[in-house]
C-alpha positions as CSV (number, residue, x, y, z in Angstrom):
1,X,-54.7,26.4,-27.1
2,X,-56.9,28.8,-25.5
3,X,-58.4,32.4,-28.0
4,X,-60.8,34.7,-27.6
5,X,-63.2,35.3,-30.8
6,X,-64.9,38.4,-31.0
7,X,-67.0,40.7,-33.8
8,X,-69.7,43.3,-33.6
9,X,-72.4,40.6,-33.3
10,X,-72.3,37.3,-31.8
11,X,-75.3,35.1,-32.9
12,X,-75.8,32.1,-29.5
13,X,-79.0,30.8,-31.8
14,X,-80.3,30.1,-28.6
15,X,-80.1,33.5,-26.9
16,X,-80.6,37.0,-27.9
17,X,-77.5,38.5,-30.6
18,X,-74.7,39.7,-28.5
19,X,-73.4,43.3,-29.8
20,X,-69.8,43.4,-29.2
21,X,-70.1,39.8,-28.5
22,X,-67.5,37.1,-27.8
23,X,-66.6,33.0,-27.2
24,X,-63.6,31.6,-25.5
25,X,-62.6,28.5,-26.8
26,X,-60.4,26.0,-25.4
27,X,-59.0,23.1,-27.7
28,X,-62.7,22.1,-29.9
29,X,-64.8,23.2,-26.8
30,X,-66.6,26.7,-26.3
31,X,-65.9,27.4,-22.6
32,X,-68.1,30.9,-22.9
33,X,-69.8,32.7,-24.6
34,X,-71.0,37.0,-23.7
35,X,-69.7,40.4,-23.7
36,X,-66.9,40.9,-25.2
37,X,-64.8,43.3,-22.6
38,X,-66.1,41.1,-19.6
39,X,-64.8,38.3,-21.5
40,X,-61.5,40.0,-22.6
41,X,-61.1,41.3,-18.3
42,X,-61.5,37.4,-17.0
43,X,-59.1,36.2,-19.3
44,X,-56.4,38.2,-20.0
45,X,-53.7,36.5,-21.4
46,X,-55.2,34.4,-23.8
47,X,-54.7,34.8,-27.7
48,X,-57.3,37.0,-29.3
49,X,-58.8,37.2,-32.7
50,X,-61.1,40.2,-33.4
51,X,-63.3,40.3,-36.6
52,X,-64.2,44.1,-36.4
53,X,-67.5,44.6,-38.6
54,X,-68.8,40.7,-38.7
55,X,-70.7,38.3,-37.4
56,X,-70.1,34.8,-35.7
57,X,-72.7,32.5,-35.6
58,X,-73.1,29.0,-35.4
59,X,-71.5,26.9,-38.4
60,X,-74.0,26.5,-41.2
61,X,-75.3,22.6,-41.4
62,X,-76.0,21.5,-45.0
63,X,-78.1,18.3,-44.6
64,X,-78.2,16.9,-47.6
65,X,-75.4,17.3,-50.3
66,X,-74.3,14.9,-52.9
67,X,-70.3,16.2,-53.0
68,X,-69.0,13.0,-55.7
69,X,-71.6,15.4,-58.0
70,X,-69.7,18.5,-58.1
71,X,-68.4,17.8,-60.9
72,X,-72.1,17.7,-62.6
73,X,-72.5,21.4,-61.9
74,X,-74.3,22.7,-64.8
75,X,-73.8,19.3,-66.9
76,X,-77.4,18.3,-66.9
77,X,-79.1,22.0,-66.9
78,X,-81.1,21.1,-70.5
79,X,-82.5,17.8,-69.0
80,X,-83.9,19.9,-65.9
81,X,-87.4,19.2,-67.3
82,X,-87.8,15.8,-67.4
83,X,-86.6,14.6,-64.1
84,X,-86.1,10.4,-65.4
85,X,-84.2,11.8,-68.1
86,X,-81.9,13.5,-66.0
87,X,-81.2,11.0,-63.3
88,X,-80.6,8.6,-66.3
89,X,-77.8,11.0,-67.8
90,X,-76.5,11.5,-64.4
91,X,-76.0,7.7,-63.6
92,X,-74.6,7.1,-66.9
93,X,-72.4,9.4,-66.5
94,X,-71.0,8.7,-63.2
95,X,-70.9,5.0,-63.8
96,X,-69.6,5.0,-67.5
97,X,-67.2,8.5,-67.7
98,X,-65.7,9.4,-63.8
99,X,-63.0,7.2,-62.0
100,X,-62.8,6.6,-58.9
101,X,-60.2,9.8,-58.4
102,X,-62.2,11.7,-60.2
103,X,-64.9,11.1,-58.1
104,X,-62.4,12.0,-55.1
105,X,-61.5,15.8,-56.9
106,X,-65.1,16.5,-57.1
107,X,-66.2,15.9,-53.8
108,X,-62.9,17.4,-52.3
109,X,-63.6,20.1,-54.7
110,X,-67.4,20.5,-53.5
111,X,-66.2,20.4,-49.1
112,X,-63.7,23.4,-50.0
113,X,-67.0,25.3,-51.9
114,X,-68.7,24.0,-48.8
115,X,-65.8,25.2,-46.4
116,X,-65.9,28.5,-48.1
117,X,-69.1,29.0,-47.8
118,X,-69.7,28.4,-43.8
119,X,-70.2,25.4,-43.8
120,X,-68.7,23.1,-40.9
121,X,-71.1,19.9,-41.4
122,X,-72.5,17.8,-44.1
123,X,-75.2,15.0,-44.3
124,X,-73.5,13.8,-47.7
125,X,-75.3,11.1,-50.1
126,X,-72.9,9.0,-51.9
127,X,-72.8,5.9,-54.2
128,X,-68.8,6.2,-53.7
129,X,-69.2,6.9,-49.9
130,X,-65.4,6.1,-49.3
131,X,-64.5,9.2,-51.7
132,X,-66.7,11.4,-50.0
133,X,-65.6,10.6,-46.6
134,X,-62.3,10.8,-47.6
135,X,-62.8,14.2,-48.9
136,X,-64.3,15.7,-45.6
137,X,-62.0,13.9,-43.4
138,X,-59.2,15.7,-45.5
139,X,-60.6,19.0,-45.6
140,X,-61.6,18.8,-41.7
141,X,-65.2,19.3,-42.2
142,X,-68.2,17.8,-39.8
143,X,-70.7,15.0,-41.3
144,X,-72.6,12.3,-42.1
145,X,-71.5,10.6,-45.1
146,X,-74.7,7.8,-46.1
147,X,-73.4,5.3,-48.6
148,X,-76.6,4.8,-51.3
149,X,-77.9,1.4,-52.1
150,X,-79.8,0.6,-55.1
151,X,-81.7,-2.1,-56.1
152,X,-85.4,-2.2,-57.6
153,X,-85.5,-5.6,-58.7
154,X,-86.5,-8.2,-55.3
155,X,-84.1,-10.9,-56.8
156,X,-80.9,-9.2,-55.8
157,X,-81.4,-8.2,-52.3
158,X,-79.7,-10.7,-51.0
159,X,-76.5,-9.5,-53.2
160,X,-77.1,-5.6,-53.1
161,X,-77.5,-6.1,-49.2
162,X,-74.5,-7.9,-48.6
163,X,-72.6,-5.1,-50.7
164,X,-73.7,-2.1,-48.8
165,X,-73.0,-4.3,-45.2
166,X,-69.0,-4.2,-47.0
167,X,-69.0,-1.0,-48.3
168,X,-70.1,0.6,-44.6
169,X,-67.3,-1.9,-42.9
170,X,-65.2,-0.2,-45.2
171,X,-66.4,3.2,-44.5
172,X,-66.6,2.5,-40.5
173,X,-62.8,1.8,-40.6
174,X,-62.4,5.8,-41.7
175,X,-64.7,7.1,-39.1
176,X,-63.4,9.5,-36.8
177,X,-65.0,12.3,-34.3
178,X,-65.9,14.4,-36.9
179,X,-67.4,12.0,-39.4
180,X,-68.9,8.8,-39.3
181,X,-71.1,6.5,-42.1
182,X,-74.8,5.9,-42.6
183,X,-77.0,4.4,-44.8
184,X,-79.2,5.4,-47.7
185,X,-81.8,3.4,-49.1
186,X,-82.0,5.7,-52.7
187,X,-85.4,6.3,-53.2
188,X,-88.6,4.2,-53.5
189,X,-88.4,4.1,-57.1
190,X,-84.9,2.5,-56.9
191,X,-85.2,0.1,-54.1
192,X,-87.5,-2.4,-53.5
193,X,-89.6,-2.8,-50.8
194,X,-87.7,-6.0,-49.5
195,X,-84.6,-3.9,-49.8
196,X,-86.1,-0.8,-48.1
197,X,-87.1,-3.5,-45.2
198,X,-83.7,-5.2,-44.5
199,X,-81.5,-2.1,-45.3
200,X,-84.1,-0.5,-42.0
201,X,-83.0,-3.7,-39.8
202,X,-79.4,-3.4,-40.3
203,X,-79.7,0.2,-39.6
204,X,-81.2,-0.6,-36.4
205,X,-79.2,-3.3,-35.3
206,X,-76.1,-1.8,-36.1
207,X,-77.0,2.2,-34.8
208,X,-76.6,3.5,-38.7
209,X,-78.5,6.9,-39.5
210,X,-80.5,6.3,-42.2
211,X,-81.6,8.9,-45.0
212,X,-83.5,8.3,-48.2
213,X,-85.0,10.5,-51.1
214,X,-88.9,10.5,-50.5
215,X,-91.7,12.4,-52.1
216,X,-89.7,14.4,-54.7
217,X,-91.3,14.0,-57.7
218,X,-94.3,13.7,-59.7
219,X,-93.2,10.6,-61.3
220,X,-92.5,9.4,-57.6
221,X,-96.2,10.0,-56.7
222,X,-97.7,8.0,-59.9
223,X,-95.5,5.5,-59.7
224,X,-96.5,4.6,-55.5
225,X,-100.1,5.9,-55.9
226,X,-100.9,4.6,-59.5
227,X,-98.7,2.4,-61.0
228,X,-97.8,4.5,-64.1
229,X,-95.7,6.9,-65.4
230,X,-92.0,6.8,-66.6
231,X,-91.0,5.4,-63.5
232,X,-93.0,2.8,-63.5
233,X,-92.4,2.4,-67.8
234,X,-88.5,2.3,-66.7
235,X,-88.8,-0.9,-64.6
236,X,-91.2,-2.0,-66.9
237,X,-88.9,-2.6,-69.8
238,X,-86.2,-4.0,-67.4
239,X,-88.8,-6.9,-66.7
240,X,-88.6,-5.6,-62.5
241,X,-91.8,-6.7,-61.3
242,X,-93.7,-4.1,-59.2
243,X,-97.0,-4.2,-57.3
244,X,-98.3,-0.7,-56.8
245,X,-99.3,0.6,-53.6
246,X,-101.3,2.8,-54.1
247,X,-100.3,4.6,-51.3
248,X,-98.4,8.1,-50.4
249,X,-94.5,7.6,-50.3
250,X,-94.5,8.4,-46.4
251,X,-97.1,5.8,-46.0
252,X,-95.2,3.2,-48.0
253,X,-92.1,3.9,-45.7
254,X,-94.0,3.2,-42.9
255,X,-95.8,0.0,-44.2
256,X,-91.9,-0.7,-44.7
257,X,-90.2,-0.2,-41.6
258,X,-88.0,2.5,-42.6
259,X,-89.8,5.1,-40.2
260,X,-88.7,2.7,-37.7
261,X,-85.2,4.0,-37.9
262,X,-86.2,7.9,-37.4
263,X,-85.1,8.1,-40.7
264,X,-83.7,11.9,-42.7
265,X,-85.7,12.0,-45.5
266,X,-84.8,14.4,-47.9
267,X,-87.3,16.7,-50.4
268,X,-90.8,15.4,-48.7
269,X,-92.7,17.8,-52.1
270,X,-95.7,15.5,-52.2
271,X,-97.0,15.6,-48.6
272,X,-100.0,16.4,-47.0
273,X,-100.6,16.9,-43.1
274,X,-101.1,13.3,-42.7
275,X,-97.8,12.0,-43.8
276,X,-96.5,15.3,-42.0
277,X,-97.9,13.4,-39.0
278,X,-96.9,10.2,-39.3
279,X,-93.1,12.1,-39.6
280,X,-94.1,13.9,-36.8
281,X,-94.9,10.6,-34.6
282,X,-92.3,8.9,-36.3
283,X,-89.5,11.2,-35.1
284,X,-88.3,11.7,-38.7
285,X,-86.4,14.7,-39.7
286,X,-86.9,16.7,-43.6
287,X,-84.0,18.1,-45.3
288,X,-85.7,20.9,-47.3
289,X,-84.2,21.3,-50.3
290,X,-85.8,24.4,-51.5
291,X,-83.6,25.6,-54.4
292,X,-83.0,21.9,-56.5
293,X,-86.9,21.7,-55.8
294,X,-88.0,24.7,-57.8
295,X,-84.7,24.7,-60.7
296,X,-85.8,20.8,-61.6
297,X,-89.7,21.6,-61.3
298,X,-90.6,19.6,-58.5
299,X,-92.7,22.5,-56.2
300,X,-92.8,23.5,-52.8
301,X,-92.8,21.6,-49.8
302,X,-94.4,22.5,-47.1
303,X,-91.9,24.4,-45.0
304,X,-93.7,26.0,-43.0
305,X,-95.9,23.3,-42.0
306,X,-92.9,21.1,-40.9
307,X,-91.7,23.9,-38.9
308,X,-95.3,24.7,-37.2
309,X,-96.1,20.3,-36.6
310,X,-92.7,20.8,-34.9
311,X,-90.8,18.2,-37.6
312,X,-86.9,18.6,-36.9
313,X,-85.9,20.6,-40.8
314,X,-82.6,21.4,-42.1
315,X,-81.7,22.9,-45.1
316,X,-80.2,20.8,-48.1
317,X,-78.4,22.5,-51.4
318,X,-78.5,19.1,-53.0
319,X,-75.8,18.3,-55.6
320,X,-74.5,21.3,-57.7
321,X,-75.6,19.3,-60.5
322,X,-79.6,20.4,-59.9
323,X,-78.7,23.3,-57.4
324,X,-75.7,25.0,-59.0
325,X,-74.3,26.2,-55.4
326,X,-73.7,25.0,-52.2
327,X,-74.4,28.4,-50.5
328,X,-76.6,27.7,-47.4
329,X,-77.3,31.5,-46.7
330,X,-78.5,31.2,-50.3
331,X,-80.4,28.6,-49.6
332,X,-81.9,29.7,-46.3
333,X,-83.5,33.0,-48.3
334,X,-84.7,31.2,-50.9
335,X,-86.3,29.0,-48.1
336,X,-88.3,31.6,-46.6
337,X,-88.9,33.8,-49.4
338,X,-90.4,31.1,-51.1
339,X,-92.6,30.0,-48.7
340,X,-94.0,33.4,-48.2
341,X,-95.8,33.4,-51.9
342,X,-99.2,32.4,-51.8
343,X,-99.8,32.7,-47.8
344,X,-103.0,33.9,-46.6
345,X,-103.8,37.0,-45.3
346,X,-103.3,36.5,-41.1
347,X,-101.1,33.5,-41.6
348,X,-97.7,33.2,-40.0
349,X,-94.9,34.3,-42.3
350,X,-91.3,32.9,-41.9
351,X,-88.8,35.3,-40.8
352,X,-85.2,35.5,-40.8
353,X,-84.4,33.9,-37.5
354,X,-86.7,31.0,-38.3
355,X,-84.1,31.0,-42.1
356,X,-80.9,31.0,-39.7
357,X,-82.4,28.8,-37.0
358,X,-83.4,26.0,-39.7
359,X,-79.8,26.1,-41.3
360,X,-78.0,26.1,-37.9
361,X,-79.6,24.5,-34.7
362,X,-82.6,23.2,-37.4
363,X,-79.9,21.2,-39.4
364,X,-78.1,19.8,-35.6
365,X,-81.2,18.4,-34.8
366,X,-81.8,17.2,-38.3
367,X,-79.0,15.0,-38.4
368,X,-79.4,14.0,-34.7
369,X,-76.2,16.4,-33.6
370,X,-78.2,18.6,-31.3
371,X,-76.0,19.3,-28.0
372,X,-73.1,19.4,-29.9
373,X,-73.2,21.6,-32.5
374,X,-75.7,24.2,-34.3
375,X,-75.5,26.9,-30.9
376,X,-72.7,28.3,-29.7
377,X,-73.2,28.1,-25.5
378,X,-70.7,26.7,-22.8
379,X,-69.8,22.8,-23.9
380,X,-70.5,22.7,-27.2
381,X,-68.5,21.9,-30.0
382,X,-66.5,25.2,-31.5
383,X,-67.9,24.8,-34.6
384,X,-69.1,28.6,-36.1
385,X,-68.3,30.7,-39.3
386,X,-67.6,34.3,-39.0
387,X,-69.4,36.7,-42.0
388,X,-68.3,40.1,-42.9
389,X,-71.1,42.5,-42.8
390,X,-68.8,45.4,-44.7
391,X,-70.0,44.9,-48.2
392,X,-71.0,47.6,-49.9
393,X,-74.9,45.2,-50.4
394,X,-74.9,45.0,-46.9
395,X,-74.5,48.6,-45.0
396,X,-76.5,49.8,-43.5
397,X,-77.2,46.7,-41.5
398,X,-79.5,47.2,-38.3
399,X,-80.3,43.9,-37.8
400,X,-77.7,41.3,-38.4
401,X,-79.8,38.0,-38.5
402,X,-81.4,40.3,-41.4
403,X,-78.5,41.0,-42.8
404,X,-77.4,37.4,-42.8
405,X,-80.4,36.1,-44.4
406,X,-81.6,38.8,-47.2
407,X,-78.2,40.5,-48.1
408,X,-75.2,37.9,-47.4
409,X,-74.0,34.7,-49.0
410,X,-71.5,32.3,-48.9
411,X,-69.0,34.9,-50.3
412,X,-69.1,37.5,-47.5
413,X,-67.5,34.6,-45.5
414,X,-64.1,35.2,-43.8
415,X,-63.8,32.1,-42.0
416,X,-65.0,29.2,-41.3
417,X,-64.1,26.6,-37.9
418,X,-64.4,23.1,-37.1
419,X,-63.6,21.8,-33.3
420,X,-61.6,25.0,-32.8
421,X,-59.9,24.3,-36.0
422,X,-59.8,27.1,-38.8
423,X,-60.7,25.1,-41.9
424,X,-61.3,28.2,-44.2
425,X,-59.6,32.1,-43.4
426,X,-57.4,34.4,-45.7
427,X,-59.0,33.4,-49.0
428,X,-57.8,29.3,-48.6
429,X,-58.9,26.5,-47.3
430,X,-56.4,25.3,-45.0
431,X,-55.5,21.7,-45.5
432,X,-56.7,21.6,-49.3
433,X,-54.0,22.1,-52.5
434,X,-57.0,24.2,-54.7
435,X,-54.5,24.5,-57.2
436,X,-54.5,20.8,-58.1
437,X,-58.0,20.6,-57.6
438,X,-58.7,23.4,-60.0
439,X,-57.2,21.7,-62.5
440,X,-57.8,18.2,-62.0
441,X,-61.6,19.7,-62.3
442,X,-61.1,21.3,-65.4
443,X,-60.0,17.7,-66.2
444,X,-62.9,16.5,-65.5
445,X,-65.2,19.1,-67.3
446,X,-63.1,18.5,-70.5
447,X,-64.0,14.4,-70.2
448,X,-67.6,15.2,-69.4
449,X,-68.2,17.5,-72.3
């Protein structure tokens, strides 16, 4: 099928905003992109969809989620403090209280929030992968669904490596065009370095995008750098042996051989411009994550540092269970109004179109998707959300990346499209029964309580 999109602005990303703007999109494929009348005269009898007062623009890209956690939202607000204490509750939790469905009904629950909210692509960390990817390949969302392994003790590699080589067989058998499996070394404090090393190879040799959690936290940084702290107390009193760097976590990565596999590394707090540059060299990518950064206490990474070394930096909500929301627009002002405290006088300050660039084009090249999706231009992939600008917070509007970025959010969204596929419009997500998912989550909250 062949239709004509059009609003008052059209937002390439790579090109100037298009007033009166339009795209022509045949099957999942944008075929053109300009004026709207010129667009309307060359093809005349193709279906038409006008948005009056809105916005197109590329679909938002939220590069690193935890969906199986949506469930958690709120749950561990009191703990929010004391970071080791939280992850402990959260683990517990997900091991000991949620089932398998359950774990299904949350992250279905968290792609329709995502679907809603613009959002046509995920890089989604999950310890039950299958659920996850499930979820999005039922919803019709875009991703990258990275199946954790864990494992700080060096006498079970052998048996935690040999389950995540099954659990991505598993997960490679559900790939389709839209979403396909990667891998996710947890964190430094959770897997050891002989883990971290093989877990690199076999994403090598087997073409797997690897993401891990790196330079988050304070107890992270004593734990690499000094060998204390209630990281290093926890493995302590498990008997987990563990010989301390002394290093930053983006230098132990690279000692490692994880940087070997360009890896997404999400958070990256504790850096300084030499790790920056080993990323840089390195061809990493930063999922900034600037919201579940500040609410758990972590700080501020360097944004705008990544973004002037030329690091590829997409924007991450996090789970709902430290972030509360997975509202990219949200998250993008957040992003730049953050970075703007403390900058000197005559230093660059972020704008709104670098906010919109980072949580569109930013995020494709993030999760290696560049050329397919992120701009809207001849070839790519129709993958865009439309946002009204008609809210009373949001008229007058003279500038709509503006607009977009310091007076929207995921709830000015009207619809949302995946390959040419409307997964959100009219107030539903398409292919989801929100209904049952409603109260299967109310389910949940009752269990969890």
């Amino acid at each position: 099928m062949t239709t004509l999109y059009s609003a008052r602005w059209l937002l390439p990303l790579t090109s100037a905003p298009i007033l009166n703007g339009a795209l022509l999109v045949v099957a999942d494929r944008i075929v053109a992109v300009g004026d709207r009348e010129q667009l309307r005269i060359a093809n005349p009898r193709v279906a038409r969809r006008d948005f009056g007062d809105a916005v197109i623009l590329p679909g938002l890209i939220n590069t690193h989620s935890h969906l199986e956690l949506t469930a958690m939202r709120g749950f561990l607000d009191s703990l929010e403090g004391n970071f080791p204490a939280w992850l402990k509750k959260l683990t517990l939790a997900r091991l000991e209280q949620l089932t398998p469905d359950d774990l299904y009904i949350s992250a279905a629950w968290g792609a329709c929030e995502a679907a809603r909210a613009g959002v046509t692509c995920l890089g989604d960390s999950s310890d039950a992968a299958e659920s996850t990817m499930t979820a999005l390949l039922d919803i019709g969302l875009r991703g990258i669904v990275f199946q954790e392994s864990f494992g700080p003790d060096p006498k079970l590699v052998p048996e935690n490596v040999e389950k995540l080589r099954e659990k991505v067989g598993r997960l490679r058998e559900l790939e389709n065009p839209l979403v396909r499996a990667g891998v996710s070394p947890h964190a430094p404090y959770t897997v050891c370095s002989a883990q971290l090393e093989l877990i690199a190879e076999f994403a090598l040799v087997e073409s797997l995008p690897l993401m891990m959690h790196a330079a988050e936290s304070l107890a992270e940084q004593q734990l690499l750098r000094e060998g204390r702290g209630p990281f290093a107390e926890g493995l302590d009193k498990r008997g987990i042996e563990w010989r301390t760097p002394a290093l930053s976590t983006i230098k132990y990565l690279q000692r490692h051989n994880v940087l070997q596999a360009h890896p997404l590394l999400a958070h990256c707090v504790n850096v300084d411009l030499e790790d920056i540059e080993i990323l840089r060299n390195a061809s990493a990518s930063v999922a900034h994550c600037p919201r579940s950064n500040a609410k758990l206490g972590h700080g501020r990474a360097p944004f705008a540092e990544f973004l002037d070394q030329g690091i590829a930096v997409g924007l991450g909500s996090d789970s709902v269970a430290s972030n509360n929301s997975c509202d990219l627009l949200s998250e993008a002002r957040f992003a730049i109004l953050s970075a703007r405290i403390g900058v000197e006088p005559g230093a660059r300050s972020l704008q709104a179109e670098d906010a919109i660039r980072v949580a569109t084009l930013g995020g494709a090249r993030a999760l290696r998707m560049e050329g397919r999706v992120g701009e809207l231009r001849e070839g790519m992939q129709a993958d865009f959300a439309v946002v009204s600008l008609d809210g009373t917070h949001q008229i007058p509007s003279y500038d709509p990346v503006g607009t977009l970025i310091f007076a929207s959010s995921g709830l000015d969204v009207i619809s949302t499209m995946v390959a040419g596929r409307e997964v959100y419009a009219d107030g539903r997500v398409q292919d989801a029964d929100e209904v049952r998912l409603r109260a299967r989550m109310k389910e949940i909250e009752k269990k969890l309580s």
